[in-house]
BAVEXTI-527234 format. One line per 3 residues: number of its first residue (from 1); their letters; for each residue x, y, z of N, C-alpha, C. Coordinates in steps of 0.001 Angstrom, whole numbers, padded with zeros to 6 digits. Layout:
% BAVEXTI-527234
NUM	A	X/Y/Z/X/Y/Z/X/Y/Z  ...
END
This chain:
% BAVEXTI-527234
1	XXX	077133/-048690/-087319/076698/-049959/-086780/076406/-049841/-085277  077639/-049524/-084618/077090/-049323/-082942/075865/-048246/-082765  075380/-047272/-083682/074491/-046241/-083173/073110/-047271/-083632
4	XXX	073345/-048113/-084340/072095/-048856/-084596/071729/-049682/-084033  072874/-050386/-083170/073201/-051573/-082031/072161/-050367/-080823  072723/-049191/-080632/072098/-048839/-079414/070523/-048264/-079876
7	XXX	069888/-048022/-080593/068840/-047799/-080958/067974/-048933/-080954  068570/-050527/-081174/067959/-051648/-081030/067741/-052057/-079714  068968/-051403/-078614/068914/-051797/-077266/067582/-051076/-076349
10	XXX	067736/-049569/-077119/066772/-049246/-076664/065524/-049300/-076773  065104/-049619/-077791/064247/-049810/-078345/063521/-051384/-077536  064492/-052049/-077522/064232/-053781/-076948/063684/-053032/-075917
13	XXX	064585/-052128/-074561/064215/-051697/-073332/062760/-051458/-073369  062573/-050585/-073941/061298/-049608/-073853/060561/-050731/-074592  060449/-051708/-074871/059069/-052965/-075169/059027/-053721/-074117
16	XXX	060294/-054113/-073374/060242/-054729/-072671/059582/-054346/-071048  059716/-053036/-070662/058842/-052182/-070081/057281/-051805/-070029  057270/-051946/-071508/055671/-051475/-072037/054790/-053182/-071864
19	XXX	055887/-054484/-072087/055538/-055342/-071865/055136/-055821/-070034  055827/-055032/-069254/056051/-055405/-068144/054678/-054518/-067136  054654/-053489/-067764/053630/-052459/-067267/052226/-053035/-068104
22	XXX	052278/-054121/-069071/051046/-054011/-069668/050310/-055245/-068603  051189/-056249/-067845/050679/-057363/-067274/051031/-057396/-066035  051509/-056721/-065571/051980/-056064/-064091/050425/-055726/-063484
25	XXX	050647/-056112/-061886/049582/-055216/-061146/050327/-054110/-060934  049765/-052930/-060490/049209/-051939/-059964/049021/-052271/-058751  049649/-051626/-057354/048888/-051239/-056092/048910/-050381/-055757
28	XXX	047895/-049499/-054967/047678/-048464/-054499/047538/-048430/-052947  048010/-047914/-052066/047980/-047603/-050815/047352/-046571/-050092  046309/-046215/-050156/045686/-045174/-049376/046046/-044952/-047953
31	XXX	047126/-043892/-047862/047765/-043660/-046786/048138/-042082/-046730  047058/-041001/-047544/047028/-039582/-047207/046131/-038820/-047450  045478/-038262/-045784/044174/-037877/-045986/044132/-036393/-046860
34	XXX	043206/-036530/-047539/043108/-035580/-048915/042344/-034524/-047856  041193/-034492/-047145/040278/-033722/-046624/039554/-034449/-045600  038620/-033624/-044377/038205/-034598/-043435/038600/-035260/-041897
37	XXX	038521/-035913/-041505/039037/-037010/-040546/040429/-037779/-041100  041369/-037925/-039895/042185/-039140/-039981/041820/-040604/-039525  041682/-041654/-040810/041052/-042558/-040098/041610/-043451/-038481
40	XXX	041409/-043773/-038450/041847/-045040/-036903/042631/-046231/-037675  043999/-046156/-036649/044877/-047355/-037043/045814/-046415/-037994  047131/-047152/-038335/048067/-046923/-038616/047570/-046816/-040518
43	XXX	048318/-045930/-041238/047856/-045925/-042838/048781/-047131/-043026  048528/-048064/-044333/047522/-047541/-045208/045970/-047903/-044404  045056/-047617/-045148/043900/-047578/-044462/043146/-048210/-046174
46	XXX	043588/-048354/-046437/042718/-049563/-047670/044052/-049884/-048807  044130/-050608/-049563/044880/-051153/-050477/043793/-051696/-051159  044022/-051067/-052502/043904/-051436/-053928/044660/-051986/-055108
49	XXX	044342/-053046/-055557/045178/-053447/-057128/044264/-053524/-058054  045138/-053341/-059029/044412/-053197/-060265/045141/-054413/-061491  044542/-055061/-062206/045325/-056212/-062671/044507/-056122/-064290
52	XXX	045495/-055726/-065094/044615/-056350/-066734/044070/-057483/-066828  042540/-057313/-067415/042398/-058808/-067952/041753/-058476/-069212  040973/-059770/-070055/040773/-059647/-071225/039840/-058663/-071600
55	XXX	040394/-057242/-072257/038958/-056411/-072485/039123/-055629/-071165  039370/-055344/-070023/039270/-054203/-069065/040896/-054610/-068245  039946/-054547/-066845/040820/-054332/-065764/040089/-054909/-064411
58	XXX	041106/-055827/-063414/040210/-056130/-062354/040758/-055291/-061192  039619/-055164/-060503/040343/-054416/-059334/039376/-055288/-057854  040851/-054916/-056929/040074/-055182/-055754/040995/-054289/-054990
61	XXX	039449/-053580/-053931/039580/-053217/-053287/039685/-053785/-051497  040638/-053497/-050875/040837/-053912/-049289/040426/-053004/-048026  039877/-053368/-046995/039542/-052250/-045801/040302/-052969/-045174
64	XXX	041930/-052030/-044925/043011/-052698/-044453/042273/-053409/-042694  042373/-054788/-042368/042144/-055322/-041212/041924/-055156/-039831  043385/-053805/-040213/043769/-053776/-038560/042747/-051992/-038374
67	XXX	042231/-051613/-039275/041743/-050603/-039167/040250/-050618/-037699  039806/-049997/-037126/038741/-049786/-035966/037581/-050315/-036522  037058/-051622/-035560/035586/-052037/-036183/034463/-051288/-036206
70	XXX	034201/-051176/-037533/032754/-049968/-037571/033301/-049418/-038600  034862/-048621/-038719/034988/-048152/-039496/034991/-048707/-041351  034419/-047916/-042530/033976/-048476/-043662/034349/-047622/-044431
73	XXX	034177/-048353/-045981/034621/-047420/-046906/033171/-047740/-047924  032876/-046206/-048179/031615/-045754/-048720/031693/-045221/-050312  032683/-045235/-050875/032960/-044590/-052245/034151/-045095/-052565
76	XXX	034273/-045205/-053893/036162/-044764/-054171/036162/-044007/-055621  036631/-043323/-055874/036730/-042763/-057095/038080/-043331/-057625  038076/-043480/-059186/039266/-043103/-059954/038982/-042476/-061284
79	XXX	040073/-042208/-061747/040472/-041166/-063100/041356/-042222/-063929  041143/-042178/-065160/041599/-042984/-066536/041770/-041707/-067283  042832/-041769/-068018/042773/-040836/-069406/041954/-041354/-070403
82	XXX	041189/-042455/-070007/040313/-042395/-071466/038912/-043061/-070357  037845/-043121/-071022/036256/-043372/-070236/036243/-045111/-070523  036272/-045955/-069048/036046/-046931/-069616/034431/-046753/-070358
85	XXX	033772/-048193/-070829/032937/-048453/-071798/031905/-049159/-071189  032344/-049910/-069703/030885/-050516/-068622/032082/-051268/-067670  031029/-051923/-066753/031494/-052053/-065543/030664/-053720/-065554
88	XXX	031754/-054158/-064070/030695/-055865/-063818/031205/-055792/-062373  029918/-055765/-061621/030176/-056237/-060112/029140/-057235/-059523  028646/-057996/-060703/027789/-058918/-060160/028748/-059789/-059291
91	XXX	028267/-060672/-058319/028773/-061565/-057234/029697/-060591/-056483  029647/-059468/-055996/030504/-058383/-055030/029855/-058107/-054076  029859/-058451/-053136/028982/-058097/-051774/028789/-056913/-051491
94	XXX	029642/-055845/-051826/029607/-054468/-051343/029153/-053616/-052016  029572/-053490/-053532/029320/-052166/-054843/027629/-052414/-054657  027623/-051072/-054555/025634/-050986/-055027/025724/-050655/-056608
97	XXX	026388/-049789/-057210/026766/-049093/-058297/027668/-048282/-058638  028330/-048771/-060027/029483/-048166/-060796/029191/-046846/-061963  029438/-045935/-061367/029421/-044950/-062456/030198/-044366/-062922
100	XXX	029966/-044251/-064581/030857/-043760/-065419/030589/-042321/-066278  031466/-041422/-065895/031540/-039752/-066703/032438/-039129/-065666  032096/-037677/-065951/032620/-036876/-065486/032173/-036651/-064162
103	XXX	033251/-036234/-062542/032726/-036433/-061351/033604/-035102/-060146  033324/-034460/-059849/034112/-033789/-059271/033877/-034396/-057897  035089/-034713/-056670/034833/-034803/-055467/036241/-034007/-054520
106	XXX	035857/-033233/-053291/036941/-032662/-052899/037837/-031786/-053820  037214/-031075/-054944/038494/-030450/-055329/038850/-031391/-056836  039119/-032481/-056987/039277/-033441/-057725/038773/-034275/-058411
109	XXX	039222/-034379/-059817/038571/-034610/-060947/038567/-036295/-061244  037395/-037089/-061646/037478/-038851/-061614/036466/-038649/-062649  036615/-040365/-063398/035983/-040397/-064459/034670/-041678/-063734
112	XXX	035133/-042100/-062698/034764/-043721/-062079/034179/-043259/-060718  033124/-043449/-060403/032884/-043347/-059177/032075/-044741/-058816  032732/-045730/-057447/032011/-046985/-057455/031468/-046759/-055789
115	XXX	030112/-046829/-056076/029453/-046300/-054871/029183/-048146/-054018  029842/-048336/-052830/029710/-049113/-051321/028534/-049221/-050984  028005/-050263/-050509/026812/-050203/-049384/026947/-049576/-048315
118	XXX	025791/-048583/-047767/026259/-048137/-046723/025470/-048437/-045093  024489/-049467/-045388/023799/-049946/-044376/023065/-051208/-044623  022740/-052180/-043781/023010/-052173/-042280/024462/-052505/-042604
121	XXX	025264/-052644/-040885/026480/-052658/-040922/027248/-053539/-041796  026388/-054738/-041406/026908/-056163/-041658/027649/-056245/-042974  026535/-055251/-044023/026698/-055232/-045648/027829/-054456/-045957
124	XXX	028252/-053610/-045496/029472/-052427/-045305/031010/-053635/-045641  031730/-052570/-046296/033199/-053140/-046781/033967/-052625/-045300  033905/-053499/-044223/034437/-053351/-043217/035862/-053816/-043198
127	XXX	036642/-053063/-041986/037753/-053852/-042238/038020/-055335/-042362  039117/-055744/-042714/038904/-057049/-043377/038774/-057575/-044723  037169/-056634/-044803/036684/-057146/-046503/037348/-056629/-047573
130	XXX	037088/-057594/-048537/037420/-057245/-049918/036484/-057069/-051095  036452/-055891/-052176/035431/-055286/-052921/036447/-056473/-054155  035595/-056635/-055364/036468/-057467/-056611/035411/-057052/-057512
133	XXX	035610/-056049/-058510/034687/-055424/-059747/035578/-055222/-060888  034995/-055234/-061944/035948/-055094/-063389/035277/-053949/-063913  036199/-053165/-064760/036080/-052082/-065922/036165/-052642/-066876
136	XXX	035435/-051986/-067987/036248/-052689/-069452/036523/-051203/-070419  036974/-051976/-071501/037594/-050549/-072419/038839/-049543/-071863  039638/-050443/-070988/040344/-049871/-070388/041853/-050867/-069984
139	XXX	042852/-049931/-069721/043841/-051376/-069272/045041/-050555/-068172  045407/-051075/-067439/046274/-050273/-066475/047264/-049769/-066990  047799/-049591/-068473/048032/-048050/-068840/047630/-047184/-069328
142	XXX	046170/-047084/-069443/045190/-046023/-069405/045126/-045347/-067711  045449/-045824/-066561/045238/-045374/-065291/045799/-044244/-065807  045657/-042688/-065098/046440/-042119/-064955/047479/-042006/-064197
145	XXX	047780/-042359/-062840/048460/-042803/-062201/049162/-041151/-061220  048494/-040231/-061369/048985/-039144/-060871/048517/-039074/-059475  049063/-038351/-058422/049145/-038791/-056395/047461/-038757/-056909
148	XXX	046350/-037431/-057578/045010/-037318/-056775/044023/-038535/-057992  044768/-039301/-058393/043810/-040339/-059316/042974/-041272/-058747  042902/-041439/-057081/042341/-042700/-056538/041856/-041914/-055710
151	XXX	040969/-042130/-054675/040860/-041717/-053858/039348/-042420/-053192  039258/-042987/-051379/038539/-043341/-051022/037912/-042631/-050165  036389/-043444/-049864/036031/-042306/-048966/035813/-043073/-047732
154	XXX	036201/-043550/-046665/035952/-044018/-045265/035261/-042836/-044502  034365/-044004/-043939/033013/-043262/-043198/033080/-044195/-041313  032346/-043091/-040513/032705/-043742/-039089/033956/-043782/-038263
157	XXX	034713/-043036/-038731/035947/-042845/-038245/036055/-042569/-036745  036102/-043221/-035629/036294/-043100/-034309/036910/-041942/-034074  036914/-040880/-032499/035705/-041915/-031930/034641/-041054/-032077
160	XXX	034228/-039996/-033422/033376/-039350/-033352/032068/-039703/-034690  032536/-041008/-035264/031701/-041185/-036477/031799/-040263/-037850  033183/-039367/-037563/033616/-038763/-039069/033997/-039164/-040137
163	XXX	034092/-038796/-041468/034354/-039562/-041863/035767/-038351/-043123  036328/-038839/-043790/037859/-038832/-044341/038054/-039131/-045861  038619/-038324/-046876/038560/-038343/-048165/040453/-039144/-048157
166	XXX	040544/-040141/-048224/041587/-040848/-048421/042733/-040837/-049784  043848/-040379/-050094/044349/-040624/-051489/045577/-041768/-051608  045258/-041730/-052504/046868/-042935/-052782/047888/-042361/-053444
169	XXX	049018/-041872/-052898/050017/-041382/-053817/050485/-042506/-054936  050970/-041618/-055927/051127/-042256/-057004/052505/-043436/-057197  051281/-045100/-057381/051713/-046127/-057361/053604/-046008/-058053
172	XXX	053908/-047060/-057050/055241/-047501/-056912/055951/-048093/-058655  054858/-048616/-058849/054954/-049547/-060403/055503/-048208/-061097  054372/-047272/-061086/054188/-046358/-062175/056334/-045552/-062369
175	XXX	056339/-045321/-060673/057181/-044548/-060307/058217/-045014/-061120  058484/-046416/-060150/059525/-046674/-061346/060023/-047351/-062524  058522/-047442/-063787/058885/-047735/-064907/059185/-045850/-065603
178	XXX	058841/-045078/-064557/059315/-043570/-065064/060754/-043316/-064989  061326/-044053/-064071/062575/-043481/-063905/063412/-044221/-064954  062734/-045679/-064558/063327/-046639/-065918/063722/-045906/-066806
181	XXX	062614/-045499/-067743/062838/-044615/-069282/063562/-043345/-069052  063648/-042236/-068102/064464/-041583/-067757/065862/-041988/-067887  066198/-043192/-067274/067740/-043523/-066922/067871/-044168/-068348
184	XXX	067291/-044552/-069219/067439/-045296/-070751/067505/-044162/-071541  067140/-043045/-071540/067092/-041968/-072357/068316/-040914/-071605  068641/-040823/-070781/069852/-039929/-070268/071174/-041216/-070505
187	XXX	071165/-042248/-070561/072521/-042962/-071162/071987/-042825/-072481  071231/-042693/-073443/071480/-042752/-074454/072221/-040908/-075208  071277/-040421/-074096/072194/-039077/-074859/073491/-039067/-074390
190	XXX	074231/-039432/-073475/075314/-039356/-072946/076001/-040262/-073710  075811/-041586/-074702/076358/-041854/-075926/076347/-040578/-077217  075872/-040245/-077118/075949/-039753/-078530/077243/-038181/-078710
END
């Protein structure tokens, strides 16, 4: 009876997790330069969330505020273990276009590449602004969530106009619904 009591507990755990990670945001902090320039201003240097909705995933992207005026973000890649199925950035001031396949940048492998305006200034995801585009066929536990899965590209970087391949180590959420199931699965063997 008690080994079935704890198989139910765990079992509750690990839904209640899978429930929590299925409607949970996601944020990402771009605060380690992968290759390139260090941007201007203190990291993070953009913040991203990612939020399920019906059929995909919304995301918005941030050009953290306090970052140097001029400076912009011109790309962002991410990686899914599975290919979303299309994209929507109508009413987004910034995305010119979302592409979907296979993408190598820096070394690193993405399935998503969402290409920024990159001129005149005005149109640019400057600091301040915010990007808001959806995926579909996809849901934020398809992200992969590993440190090189995100990654931006800021362009103009003071005071020489360089520009910086940005990553987000791997989100806080992810971290610790891992340890979660870790610490649920090491008390359960330590019952038995």
């Amino acid at each position: 009876m008690r080994n079935i009591m704890s198989r139910w507990v765990l079992a509750s755990a690990l839904g209640a997790v899978a429930l929590t990670q299925a409607s949970a945001s996601i944020v990402f902090h771009f605060n380690t330069v992968h290759s390139g320039a260090m941007p201007g201003a203190p990291a993070p240097w953009a913040v991203m969330t990612m939020n399920d909705i019906p059929g995909g995933v919304q995301i918005s992207l941030t050009n953290n505020a306090t970052n140097p005026a001029g400076q912009f973000i011109s790309r962002l890649h991410l990686l899914f273990n599975t290919l979303p199925t299309g994209s929507n950035f109508v009413g987004d001031p910034y995305v010119t276009s979302i592409s979907l396949g296979s993408y190598t940048n820096a070394g690193l492998s993405f399935n998503v590449r969402v290409n920024f305006k990159m001129a005149p200034p005005p149109q640019r995801l400057l600091p301040g602004g915010t990007s808001t585009f959806q995926l579909f066929g996809v849901s934020t536990a398809n992200f992969v969530g590993a440190n090189n899965s995100a990654m931006v590209h800021i362009q103009n970087i003071p005071p020489l106009g360089d520009s910086g391949k940005i990553i987000a180590p791997e989100p806080g959420s992810l971290i610790a619904i891992g340890t979660g199931l870790v610490s649920l699965l090491g008390l359960r063997r330590r019952k038995k």
